[in-house]
Backbone of each chain as ProteinMPNN parsed JSONL, in Angstrom:
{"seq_chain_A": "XXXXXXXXXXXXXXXXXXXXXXXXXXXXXXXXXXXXXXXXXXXXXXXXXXXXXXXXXXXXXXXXXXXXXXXXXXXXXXXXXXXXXXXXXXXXXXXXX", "coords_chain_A": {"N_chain_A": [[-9.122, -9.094, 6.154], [-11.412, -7.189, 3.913], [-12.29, -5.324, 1.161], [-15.489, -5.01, 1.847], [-15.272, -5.364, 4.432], [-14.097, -2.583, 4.927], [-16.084, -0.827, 3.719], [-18.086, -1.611, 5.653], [-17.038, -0.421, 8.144], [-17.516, 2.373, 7.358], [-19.667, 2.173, 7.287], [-20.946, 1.816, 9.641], [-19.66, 3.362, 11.117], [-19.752, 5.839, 10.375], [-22.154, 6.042, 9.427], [-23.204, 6.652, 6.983], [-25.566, 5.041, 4.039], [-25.092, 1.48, 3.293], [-24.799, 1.147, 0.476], [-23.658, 3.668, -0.015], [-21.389, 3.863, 1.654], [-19.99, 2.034, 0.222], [-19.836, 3.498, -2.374], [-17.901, 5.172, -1.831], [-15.753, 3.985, -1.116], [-15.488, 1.844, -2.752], [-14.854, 4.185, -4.847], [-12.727, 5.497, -4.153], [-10.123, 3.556, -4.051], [-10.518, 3.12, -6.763], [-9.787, 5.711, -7.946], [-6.966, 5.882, -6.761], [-6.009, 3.35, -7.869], [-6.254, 5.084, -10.918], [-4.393, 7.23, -10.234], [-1.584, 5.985, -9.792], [-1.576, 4.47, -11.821], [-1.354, 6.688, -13.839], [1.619, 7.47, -13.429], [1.444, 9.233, -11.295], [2.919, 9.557, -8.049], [1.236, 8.822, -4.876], [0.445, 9.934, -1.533], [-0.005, 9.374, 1.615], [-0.743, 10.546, 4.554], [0.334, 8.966, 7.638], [0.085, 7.144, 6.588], [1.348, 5.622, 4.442], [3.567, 5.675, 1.474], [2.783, 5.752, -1.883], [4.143, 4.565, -4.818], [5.483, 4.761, -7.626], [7.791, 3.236, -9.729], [10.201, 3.339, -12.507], [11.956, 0.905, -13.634], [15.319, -0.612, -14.626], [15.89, -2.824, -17.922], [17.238, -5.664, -16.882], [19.716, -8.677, -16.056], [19.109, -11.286, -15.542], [18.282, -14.797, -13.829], [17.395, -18.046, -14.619], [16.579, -19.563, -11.363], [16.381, -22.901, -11.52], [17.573, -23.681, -13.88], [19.655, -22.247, -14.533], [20.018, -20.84, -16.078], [20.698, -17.568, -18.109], [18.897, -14.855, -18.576], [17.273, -12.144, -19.994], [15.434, -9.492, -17.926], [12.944, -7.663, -18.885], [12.582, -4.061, -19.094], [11.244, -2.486, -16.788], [7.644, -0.836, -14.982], [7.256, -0.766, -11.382], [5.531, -0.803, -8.888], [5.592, 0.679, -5.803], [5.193, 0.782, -1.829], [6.03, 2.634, 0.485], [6.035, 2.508, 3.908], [4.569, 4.612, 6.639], [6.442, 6.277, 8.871], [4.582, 6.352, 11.613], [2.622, 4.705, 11.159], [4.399, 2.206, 10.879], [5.552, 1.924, 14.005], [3.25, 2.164, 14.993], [2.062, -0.594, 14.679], [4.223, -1.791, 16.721], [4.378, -1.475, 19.474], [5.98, -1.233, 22.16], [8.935, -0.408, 22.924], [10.433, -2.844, 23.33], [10.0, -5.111, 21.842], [9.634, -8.454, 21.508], [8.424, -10.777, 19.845]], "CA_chain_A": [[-9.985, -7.936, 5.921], [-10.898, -6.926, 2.42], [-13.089, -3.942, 1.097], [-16.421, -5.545, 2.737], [-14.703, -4.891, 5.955], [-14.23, -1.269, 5.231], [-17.427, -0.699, 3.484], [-19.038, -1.916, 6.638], [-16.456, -0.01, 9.262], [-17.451, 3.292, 7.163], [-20.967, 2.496, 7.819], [-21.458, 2.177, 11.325], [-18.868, 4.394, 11.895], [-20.273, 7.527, 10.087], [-23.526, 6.422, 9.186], [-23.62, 6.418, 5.391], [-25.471, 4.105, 3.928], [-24.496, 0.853, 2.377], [-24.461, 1.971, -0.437], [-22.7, 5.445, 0.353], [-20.603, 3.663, 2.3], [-19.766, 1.117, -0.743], [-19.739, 3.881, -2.989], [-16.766, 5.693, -1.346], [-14.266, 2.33, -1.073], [-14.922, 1.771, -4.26], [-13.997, 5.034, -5.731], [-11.062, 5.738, -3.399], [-9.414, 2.372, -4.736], [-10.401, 3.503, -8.069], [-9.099, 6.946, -7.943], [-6.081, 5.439, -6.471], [-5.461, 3.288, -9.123], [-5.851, 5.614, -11.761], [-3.16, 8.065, -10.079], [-0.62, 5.58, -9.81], [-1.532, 4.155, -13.683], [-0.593, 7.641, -14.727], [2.526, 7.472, -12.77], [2.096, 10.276, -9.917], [2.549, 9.161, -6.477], [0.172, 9.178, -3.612], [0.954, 10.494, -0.295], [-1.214, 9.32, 2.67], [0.777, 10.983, 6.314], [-0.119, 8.422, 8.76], [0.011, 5.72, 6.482], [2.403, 5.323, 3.787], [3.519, 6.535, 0.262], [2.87, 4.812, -3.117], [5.115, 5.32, -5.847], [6.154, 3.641, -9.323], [9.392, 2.958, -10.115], [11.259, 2.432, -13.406], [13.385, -0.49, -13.565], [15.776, -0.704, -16.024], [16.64, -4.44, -17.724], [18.459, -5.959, -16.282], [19.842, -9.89, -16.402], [18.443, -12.502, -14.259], [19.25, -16.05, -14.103], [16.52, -18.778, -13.985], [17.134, -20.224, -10.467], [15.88, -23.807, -11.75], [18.288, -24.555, -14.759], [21.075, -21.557, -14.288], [19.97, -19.921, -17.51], [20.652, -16.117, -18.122], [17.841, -14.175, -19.57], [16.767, -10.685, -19.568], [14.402, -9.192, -17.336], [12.377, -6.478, -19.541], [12.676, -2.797, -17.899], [9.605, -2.126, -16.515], [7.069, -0.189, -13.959], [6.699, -1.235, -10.67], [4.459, -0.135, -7.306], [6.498, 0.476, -4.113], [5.199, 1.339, -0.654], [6.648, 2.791, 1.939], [5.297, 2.367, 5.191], [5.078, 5.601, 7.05], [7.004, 6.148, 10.57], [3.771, 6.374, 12.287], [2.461, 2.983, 10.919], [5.568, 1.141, 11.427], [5.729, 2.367, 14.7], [1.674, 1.522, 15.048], [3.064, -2.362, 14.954], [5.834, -1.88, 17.07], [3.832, -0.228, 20.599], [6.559, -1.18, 23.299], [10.537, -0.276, 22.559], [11.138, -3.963, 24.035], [8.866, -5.595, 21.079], [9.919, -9.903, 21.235], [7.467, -11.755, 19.504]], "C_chain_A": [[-10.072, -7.66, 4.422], [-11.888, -5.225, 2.027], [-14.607, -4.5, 1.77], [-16.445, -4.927, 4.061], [-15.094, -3.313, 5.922], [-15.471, -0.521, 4.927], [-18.714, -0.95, 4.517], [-18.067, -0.744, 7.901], [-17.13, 1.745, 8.666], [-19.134, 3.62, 7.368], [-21.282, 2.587, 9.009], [-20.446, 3.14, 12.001], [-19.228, 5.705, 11.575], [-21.246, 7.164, 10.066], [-24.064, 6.276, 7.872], [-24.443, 4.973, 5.457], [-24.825, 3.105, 3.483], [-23.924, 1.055, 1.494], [-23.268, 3.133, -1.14], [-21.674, 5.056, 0.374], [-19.67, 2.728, 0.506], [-18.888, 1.484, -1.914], [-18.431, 4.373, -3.229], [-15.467, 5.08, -1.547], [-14.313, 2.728, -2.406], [-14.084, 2.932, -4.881], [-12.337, 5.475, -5.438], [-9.893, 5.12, -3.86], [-9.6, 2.968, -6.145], [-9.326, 5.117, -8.856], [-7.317, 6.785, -7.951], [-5.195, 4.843, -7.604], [-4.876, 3.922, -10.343], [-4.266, 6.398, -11.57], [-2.209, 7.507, -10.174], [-0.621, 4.797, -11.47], [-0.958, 5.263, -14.296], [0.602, 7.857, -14.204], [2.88, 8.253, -11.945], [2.069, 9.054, -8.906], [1.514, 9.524, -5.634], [0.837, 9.185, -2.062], [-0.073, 9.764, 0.806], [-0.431, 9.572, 3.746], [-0.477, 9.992, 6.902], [0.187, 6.931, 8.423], [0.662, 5.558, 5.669], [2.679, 5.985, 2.554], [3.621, 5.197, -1.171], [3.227, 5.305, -3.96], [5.435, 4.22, -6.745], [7.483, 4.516, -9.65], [9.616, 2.793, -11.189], [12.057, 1.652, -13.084], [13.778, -0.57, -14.746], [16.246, -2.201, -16.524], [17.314, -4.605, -17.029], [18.618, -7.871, -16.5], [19.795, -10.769, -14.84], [18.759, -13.788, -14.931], [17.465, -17.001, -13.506], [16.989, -19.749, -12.437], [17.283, -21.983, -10.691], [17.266, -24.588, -12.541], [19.814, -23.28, -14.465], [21.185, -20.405, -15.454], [20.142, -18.609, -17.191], [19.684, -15.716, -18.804], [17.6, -12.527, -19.112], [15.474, -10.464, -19.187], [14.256, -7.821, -18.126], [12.283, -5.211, -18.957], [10.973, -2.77, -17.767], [9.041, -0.989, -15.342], [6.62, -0.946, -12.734], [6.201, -0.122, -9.454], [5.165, -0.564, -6.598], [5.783, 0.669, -3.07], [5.691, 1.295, 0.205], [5.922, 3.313, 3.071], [5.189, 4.28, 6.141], [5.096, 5.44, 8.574], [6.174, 5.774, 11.213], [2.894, 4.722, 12.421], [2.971, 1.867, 11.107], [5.756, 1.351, 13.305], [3.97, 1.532, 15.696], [1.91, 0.012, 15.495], [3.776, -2.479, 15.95], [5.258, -1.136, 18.477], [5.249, -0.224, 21.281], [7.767, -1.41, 22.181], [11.086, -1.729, 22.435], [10.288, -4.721, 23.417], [9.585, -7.33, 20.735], [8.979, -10.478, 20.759], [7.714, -13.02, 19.312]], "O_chain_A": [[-9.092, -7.819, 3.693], [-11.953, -4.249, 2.774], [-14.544, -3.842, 2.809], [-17.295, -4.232, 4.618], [-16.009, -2.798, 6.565], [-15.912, 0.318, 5.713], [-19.893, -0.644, 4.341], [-18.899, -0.22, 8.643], [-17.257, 2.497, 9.632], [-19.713, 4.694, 7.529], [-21.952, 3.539, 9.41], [-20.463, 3.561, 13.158], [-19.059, 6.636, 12.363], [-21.904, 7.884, 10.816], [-25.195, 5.848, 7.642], [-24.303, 4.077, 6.29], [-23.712, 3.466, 3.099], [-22.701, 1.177, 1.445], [-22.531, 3.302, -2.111], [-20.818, 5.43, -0.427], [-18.697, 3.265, -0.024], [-17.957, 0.872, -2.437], [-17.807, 4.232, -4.281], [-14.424, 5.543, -2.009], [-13.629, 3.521, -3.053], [-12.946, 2.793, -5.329], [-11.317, 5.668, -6.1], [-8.843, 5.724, -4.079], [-8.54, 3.331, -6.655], [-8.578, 5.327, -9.811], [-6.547, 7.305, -8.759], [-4.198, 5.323, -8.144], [-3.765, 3.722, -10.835], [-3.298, 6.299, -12.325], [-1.381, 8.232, -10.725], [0.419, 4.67, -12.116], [-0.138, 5.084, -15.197], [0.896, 8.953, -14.681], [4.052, 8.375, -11.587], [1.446, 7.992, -8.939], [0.954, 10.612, -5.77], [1.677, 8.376, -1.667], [-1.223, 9.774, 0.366], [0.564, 8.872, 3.937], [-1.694, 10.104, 6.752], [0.415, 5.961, 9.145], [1.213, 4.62, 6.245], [2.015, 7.013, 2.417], [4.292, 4.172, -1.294], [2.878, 6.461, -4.199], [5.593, 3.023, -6.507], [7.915, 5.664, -9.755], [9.199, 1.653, -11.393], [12.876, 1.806, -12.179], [13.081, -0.606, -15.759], [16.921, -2.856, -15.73], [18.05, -3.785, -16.479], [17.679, -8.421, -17.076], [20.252, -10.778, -13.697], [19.254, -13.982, -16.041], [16.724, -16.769, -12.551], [17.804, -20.655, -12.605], [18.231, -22.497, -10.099], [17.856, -25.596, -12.151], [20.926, -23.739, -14.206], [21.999, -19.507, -15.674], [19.807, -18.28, -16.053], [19.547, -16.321, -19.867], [17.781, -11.99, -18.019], [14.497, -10.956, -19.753], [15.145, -6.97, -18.111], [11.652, -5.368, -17.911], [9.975, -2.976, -18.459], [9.89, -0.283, -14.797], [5.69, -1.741, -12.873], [6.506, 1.059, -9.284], [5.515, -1.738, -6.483], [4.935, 1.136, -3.83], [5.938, 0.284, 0.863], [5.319, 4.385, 3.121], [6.171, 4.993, 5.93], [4.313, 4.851, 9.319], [6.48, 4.71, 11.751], [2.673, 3.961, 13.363], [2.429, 0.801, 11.398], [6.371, 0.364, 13.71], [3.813, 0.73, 16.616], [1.906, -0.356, 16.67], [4.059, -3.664, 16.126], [5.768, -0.024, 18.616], [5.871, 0.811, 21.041], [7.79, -2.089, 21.155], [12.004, -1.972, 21.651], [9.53, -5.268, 24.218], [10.085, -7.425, 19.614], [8.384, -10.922, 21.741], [6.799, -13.789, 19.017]]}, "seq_chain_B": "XXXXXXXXXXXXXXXXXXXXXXXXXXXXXXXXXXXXXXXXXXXXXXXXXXXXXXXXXXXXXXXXXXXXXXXXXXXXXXXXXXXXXXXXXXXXXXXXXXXXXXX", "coords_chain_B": {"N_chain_B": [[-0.129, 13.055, -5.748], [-2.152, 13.602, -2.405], [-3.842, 13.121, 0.714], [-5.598, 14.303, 0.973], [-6.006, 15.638, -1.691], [-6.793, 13.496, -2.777], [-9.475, 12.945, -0.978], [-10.411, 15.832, -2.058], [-10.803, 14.702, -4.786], [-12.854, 12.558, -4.425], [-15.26, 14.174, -3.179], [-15.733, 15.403, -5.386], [-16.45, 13.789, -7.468], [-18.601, 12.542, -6.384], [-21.44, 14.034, -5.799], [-23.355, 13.993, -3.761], [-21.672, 14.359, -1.475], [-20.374, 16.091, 1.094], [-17.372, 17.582, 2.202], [-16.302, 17.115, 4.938], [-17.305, 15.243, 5.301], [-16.569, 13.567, 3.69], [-13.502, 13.505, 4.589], [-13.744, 12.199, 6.731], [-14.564, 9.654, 5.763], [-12.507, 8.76, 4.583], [-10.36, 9.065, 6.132], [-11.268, 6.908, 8.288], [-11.343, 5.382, 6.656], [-8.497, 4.473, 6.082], [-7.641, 4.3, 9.042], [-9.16, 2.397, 9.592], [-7.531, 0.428, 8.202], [-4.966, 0.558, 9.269], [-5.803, -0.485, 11.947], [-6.216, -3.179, 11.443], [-4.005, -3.979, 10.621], [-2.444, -3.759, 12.883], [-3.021, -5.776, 14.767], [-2.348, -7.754, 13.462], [-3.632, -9.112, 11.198], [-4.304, -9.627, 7.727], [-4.794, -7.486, 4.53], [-6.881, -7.409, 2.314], [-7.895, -6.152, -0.797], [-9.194, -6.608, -3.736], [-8.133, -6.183, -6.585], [-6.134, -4.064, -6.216], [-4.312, -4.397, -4.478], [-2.633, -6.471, -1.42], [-2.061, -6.33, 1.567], [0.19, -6.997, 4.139], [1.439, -8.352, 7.542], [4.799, -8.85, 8.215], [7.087, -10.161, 9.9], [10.65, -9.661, 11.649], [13.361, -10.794, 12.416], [15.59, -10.115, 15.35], [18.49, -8.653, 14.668], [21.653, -8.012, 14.266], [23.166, -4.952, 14.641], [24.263, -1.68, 13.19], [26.083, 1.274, 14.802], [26.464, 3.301, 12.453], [28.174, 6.137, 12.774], [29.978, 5.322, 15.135], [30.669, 2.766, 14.791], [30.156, 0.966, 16.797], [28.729, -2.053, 17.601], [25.396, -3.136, 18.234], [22.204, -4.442, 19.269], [19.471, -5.188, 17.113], [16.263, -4.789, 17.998], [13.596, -7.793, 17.136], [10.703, -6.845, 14.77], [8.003, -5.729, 13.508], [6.621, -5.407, 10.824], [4.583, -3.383, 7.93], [4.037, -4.831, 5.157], [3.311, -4.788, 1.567], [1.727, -6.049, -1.352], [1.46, -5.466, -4.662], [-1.375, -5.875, -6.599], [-2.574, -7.787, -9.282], [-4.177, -7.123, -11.008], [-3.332, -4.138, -10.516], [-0.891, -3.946, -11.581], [-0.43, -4.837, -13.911], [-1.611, -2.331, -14.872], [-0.243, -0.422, -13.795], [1.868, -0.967, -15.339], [1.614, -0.646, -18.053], [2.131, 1.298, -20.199], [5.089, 0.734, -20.176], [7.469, -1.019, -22.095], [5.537, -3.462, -24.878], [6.703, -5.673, -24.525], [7.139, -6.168, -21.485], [5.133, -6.734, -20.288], [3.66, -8.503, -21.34], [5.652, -10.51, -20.997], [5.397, -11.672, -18.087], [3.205, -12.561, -15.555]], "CA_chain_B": [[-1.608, 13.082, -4.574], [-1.952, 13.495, -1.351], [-4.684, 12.456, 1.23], [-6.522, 16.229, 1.064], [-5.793, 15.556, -2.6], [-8.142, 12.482, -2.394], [-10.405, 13.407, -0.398], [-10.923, 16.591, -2.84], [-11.316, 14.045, -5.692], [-13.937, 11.955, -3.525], [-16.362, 15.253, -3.215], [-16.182, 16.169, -6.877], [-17.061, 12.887, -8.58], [-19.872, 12.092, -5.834], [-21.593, 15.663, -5.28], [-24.18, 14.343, -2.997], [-21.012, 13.982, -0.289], [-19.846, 17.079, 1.525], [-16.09, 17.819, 2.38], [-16.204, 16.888, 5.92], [-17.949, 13.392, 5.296], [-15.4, 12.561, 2.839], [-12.619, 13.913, 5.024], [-14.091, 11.302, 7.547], [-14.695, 8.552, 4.982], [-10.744, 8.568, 3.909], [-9.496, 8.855, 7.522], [-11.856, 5.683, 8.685], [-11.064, 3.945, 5.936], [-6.984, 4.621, 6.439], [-7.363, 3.946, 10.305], [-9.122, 0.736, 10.031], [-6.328, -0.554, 7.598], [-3.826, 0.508, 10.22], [-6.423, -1.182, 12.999], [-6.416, -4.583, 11.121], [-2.343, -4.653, 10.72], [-1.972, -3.902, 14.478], [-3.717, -6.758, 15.464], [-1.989, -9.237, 12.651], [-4.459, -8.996, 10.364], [-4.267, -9.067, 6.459], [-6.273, -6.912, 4.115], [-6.807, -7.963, 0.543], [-7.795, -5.756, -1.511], [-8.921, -7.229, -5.771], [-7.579, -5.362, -8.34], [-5.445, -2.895, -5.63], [-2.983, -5.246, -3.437], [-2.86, -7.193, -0.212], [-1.214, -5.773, 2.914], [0.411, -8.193, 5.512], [2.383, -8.411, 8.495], [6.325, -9.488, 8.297], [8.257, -10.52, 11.225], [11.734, -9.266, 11.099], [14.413, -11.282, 13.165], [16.475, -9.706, 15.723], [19.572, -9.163, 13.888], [23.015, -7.36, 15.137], [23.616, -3.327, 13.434], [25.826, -1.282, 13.586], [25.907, 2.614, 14.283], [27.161, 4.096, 11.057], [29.107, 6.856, 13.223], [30.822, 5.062, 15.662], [31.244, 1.469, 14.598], [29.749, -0.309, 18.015], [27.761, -3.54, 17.157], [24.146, -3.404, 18.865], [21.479, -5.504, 18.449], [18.27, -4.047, 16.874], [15.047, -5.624, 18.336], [12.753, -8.102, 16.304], [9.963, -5.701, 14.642], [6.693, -6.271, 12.959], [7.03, -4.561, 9.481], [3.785, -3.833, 6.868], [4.344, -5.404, 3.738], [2.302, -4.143, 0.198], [2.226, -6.958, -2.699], [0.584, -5.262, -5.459], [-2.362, -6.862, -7.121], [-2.307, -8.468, -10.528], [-4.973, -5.619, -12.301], [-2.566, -2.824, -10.794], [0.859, -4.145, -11.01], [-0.565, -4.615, -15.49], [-1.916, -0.754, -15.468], [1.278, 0.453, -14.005], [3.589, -0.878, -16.58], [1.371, -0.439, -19.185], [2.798, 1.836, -20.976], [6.379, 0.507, -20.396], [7.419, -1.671, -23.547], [4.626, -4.205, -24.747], [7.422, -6.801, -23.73], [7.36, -6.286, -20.198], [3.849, -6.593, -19.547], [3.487, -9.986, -21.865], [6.264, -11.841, -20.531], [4.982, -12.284, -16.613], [2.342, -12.55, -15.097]], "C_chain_B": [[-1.477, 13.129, -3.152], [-3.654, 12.942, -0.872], [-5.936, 13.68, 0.978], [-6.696, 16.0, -0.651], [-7.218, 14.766, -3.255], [-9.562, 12.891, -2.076], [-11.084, 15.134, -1.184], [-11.967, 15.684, -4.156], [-12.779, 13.354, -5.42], [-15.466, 13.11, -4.077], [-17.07, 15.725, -4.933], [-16.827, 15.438, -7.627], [-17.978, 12.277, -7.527], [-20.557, 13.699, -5.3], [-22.425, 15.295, -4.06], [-23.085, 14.496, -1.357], [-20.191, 15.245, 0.01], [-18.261, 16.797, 1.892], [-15.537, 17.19, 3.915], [-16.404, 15.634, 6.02], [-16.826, 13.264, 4.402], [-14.465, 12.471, 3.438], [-12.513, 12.485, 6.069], [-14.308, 9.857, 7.302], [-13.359, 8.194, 5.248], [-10.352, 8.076, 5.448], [-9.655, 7.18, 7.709], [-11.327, 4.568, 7.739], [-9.287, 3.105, 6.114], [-6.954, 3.904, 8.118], [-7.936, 2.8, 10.689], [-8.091, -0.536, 9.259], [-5.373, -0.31, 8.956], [-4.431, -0.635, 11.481], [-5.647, -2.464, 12.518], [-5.068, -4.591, 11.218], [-1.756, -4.578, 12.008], [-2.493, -5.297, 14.917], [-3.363, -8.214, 14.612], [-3.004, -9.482, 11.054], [-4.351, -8.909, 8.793], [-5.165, -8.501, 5.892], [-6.239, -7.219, 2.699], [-8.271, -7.122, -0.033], [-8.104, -6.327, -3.144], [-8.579, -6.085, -6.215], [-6.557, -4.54, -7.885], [-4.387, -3.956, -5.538], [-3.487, -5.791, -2.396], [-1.514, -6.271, 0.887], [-0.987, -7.054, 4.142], [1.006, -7.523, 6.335], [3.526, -8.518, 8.333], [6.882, -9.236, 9.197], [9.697, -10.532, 10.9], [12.637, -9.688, 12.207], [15.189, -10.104, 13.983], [18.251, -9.753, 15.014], [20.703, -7.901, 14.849], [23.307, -6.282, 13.696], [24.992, -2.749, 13.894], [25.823, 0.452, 13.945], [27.174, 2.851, 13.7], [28.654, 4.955, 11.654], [30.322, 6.192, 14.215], [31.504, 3.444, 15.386], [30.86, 1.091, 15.628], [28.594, -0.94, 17.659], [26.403, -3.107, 18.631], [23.413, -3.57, 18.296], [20.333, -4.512, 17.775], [17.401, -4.758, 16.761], [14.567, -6.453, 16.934], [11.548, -6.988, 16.3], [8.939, -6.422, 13.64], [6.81, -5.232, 11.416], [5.688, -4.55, 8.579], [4.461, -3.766, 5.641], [3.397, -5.72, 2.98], [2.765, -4.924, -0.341], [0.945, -6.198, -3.435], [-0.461, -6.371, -6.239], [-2.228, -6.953, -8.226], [-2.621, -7.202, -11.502], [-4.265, -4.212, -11.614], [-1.481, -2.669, -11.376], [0.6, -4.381, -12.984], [-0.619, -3.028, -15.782], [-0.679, -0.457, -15.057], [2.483, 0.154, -14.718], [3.012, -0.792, -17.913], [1.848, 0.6, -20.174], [4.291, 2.241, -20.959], [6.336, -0.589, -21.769], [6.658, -2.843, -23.155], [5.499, -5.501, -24.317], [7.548, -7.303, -22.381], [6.214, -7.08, -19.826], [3.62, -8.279, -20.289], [4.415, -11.233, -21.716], [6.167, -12.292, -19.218], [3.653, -11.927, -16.622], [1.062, -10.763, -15.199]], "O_chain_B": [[-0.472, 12.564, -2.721], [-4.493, 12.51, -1.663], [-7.141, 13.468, 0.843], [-7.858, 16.277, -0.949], [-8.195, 15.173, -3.884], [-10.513, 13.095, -2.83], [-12.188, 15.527, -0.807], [-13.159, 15.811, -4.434], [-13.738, 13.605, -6.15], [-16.321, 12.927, -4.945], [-18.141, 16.111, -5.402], [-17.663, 15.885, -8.412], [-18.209, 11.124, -7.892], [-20.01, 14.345, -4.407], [-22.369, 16.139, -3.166], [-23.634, 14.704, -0.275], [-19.299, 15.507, -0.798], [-17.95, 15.607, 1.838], [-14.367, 16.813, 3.988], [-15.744, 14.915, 6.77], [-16.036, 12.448, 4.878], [-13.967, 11.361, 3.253], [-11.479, 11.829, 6.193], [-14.287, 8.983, 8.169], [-13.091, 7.355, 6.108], [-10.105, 6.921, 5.795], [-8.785, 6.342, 7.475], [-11.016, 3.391, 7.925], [-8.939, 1.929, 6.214], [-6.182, 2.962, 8.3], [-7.608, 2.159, 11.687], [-7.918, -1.73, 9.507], [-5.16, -1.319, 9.629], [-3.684, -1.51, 11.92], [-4.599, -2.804, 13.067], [-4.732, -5.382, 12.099], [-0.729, -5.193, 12.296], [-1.754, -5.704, 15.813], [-3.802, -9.339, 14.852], [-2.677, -10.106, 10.044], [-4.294, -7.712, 8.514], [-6.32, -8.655, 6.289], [-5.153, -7.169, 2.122], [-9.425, -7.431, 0.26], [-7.075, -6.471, -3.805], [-9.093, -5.008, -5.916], [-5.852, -4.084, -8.785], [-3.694, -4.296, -6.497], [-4.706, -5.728, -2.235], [-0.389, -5.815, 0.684], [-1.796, -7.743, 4.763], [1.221, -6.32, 6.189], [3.509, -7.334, 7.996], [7.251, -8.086, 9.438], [10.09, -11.275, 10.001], [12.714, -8.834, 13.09], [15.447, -9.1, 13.319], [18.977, -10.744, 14.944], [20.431, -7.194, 15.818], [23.522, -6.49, 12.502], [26.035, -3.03, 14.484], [25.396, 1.007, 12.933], [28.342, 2.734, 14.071], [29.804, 4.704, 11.292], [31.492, 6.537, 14.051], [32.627, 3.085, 15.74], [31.656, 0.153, 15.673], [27.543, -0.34, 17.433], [26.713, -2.855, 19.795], [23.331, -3.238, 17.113], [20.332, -3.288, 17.909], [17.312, -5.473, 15.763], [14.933, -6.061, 15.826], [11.279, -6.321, 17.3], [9.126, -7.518, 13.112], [7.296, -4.111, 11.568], [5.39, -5.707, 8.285], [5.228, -2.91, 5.201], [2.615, -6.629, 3.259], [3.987, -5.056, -0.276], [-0.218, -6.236, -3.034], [-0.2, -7.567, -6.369], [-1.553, -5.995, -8.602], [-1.933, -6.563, -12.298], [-4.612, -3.154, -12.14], [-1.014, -1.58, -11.71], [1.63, -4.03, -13.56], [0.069, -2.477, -16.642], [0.121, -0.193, -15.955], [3.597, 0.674, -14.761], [3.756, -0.848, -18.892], [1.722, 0.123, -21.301], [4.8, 3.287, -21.362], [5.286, -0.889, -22.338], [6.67, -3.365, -22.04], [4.877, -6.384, -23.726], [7.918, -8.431, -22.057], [6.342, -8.052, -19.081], [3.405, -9.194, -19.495], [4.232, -12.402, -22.053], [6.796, -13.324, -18.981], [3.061, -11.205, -17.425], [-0.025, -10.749, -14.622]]}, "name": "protein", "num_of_chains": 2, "seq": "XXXXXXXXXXXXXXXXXXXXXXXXXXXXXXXXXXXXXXXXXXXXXXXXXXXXXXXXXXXXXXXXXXXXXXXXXXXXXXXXXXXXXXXXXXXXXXXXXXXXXXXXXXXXXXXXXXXXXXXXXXXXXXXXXXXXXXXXXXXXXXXXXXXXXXXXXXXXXXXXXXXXXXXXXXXXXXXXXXXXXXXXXXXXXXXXXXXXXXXX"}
């Protein structure tokens, strides 16, 4: 599925046009972005939470040759799934796949 | 942010779109990502992330309180890999080192 998908599910499902419909994805993702570029979080109940992290250096090892090097502190993007979503996946208690 | 949060933002920077249609935009758009990962489905996302599936082995827990070993089913798990043009803006303004030594 990619934005196509939803850009089309938001049309025949409300009605917007193309366009409208097009218009919306896009900005949502855009919006999105920005909030987590400035480092708030985003909340969505039903569906998960996005959040940036500091990481502080830290020392990593090339797996390849054994080398030590430092990993630069940085910002990363987490999500966490929310109950309802994980749960969404998961219908029957007795779930074997 | 939240989803109401959103969905405020939505209305303000498109005026021709009322509060209720956006309210209905967001949802649809949220409940066909959840659709597609029920059903196995990945969603990819440019510049945001990709959303998958992950299959999570039956493995043997433990409860915390009492110490008795039981198993805890295999489970279907979604799993977020950020995308290249987010996973640069959000460390951008961690040191210019971070961001120029990966990817």
């Amino acid at each position: 599925m990619t934005k196509a998908d939803l850009v089309e599910a938001v049309h025949t499902k409300i009605g917007f046009s193309k366009k409208e419909s097009s218009d919306i994805v896009e900005l949502l993702f855009d919006t999105m972005k920005s909030t987590l570029e400035s480092g708030e979080k985003i909340k969505i109940s039903g569906f998960g939470n996005f959040e940036v992290r500091d990481k502080h250096s830290r020392i990593g090892r090339n797996p390849q040759t054994g080398d030590a090097i430092e990993i630069s502190a940085r910002r990363v993007l987490t999500f966490k799934p929310s109950q309802i979503l994980k749960n969404s996946l998961n219908p029957a208690a007795s779930e074997q796949s | 942010m939240t989803k109401s949060e959103l969905i405020e933002k939505l209305t303000s920077d498109l005026p021709q779109l009322n509060q209720l249609d956006a309210e209905m935009a967001v949802k649809t758009i949220f409940s066909t990502m959840t659709e597609a990962l029920k059903v196995g489905d990945r969603i990819e996302i440019r510049g945001f992330g990709s959303f998958s599936v992950r299959h999570r082995k039956e493995r043997m827990g433990r409860n915390p309180k009492t110490g008795v070993i039981i198993p805890v089913p295999a489970k279907r798990v979604p799993f977020f890999t950020v995308g290249n043009e987010l996973r640069t803006r959000v460390n951008s303004d961690a040191t210019a080192a971070a961001s120029e030594g990966q990817i």
